[in-house]
C-alpha positions in Angstrom: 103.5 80.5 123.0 101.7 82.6 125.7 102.9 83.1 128.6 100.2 80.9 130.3 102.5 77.7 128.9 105.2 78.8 131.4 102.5 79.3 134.4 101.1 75.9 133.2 104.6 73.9 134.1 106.8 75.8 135.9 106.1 74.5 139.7 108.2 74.6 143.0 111.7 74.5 142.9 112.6 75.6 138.5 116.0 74.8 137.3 116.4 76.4 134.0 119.0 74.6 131.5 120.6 76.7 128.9 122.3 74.6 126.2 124.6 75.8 123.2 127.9 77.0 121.4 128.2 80.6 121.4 130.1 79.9 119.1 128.0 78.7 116.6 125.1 81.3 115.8 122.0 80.7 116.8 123.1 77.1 118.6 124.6 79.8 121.6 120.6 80.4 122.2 120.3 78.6 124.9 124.0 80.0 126.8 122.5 83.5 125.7 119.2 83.5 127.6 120.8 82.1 130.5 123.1 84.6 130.7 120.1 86.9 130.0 117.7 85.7 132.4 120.3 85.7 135.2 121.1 89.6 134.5 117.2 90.4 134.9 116.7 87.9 137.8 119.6 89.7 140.1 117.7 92.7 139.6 115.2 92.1 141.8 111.9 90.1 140.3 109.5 89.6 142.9 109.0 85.7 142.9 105.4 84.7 142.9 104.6 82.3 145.6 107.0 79.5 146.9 109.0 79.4 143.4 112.5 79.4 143.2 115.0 79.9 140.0 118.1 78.4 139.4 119.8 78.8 135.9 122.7 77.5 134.5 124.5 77.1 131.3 125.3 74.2 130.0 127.1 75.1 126.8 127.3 72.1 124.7 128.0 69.6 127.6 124.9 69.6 129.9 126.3 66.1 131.3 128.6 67.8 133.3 125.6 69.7 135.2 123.4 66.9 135.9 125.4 66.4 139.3 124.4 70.1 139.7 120.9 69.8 138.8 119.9 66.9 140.9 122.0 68.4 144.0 119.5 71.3 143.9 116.5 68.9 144.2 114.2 70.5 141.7 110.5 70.4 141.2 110.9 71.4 137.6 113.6 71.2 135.3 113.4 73.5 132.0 115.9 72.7 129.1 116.4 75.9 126.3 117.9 74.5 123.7 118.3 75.1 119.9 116.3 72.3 118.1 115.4 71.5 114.1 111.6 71.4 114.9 111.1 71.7 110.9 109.2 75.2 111.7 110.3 78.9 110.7 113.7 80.3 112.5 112.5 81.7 115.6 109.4 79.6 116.4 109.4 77.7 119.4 107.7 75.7 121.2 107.5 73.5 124.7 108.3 69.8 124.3 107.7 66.9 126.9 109.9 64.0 126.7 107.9 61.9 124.0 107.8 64.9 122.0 111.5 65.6 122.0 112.2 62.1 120.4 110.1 63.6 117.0 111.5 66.3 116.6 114.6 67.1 114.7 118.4 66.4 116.2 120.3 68.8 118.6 123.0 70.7 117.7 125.1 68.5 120.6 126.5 65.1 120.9 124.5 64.4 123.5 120.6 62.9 123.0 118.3 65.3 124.7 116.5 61.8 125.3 119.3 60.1 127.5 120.4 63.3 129.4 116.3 63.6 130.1 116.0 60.0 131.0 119.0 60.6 133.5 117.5 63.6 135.1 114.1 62.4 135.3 115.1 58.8 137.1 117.5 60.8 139.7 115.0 63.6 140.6 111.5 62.7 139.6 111.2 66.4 138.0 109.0 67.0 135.5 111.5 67.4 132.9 110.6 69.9 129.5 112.9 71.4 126.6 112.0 74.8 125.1 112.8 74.4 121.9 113.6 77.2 119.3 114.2 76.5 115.6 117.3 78.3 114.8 118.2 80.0 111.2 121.8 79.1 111.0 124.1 77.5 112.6 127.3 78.8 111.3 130.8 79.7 113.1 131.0 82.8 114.7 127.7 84.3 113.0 126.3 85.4 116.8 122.3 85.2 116.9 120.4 85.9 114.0 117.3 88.6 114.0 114.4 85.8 114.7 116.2 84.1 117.4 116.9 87.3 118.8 113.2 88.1 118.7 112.0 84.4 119.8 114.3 84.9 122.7 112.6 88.8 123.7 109.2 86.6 123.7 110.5 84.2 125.7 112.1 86.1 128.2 109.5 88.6 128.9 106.6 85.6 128.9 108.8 83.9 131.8 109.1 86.7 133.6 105.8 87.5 133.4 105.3 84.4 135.0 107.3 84.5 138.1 107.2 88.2 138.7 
């Protein structure tokens, strides 16, 4: 992914989803670059135009944000998430919502598909799921090297982006 993807769909008002189980290896990917992102962001980025940043993580139950989410009227909603996209660990890639349904299953209970559906009706966001293919998924394992890596890439082509 370059970072002319993020430029591509991140619009307006961003809301940035991290899902996961820190718990859980690489399925805390998506609670770890929140909590990332947020340390770089209250340094002081330079936001480019009219965007604004909100992040939150989810851990592993993003229902209990959607009241959150759609209370901060967003222009774009961005869900990280560990997915089985049947690629190396590490790779990643954007989905849309018809996209998500083809890919592998979530780590969560939760289908990425109804919380999206939810979101989408009650904010009319365009709604997309970073998706990273994790190596293992095992208790208390923390991230493993190519998630780790994935997650540098990520970060610096986002901040790229808005900086």
């Amino acid at each position: 992914m370059h970072p002319s993807s993020f430029k591509n769909i991140l619009k307006g008002k961003v809301i940035i989803v991290g899902i996961g189980n820190i718990l859980r290896g690489d399925d805390g990917l998506g609670s770890v670059f929140i909590e990332r992102l947020t340390s770089r962001l209250r340094g002081g980025i330079k936001l480019k135009g009219k965007m604004e940043f909100v992040c939150f993580d989810a851990g592993t139950t993003p229902e209990n944000y959607a009241g959150k989410i759609i209370k901060e009227k967003p222009d774009t909603i961005l869900i990280v998430d560990a997915l089985h996209l049947g690629k190396n660990p590490g790779d990643y890639e954007i989905l849309k919502k018809e996209d998500i349904a083809k890919c592998g299953l979530t780590t969560h209970d939760l289908s990425p598909n109804m919380f999206i559906d939810y979101l989408e009706k009650e904010t009319k966001a365009n709604i997309y799921m970073l998706g990273v293919q994790p190596e293992a998924i095992k208790m208390n394992t923390g991230l493993s090297e190519p998630v780790i890596q994935a997650l540098n890439k990520i970060e610096e082509g986002l901040l790229e982006c808005i900086s």
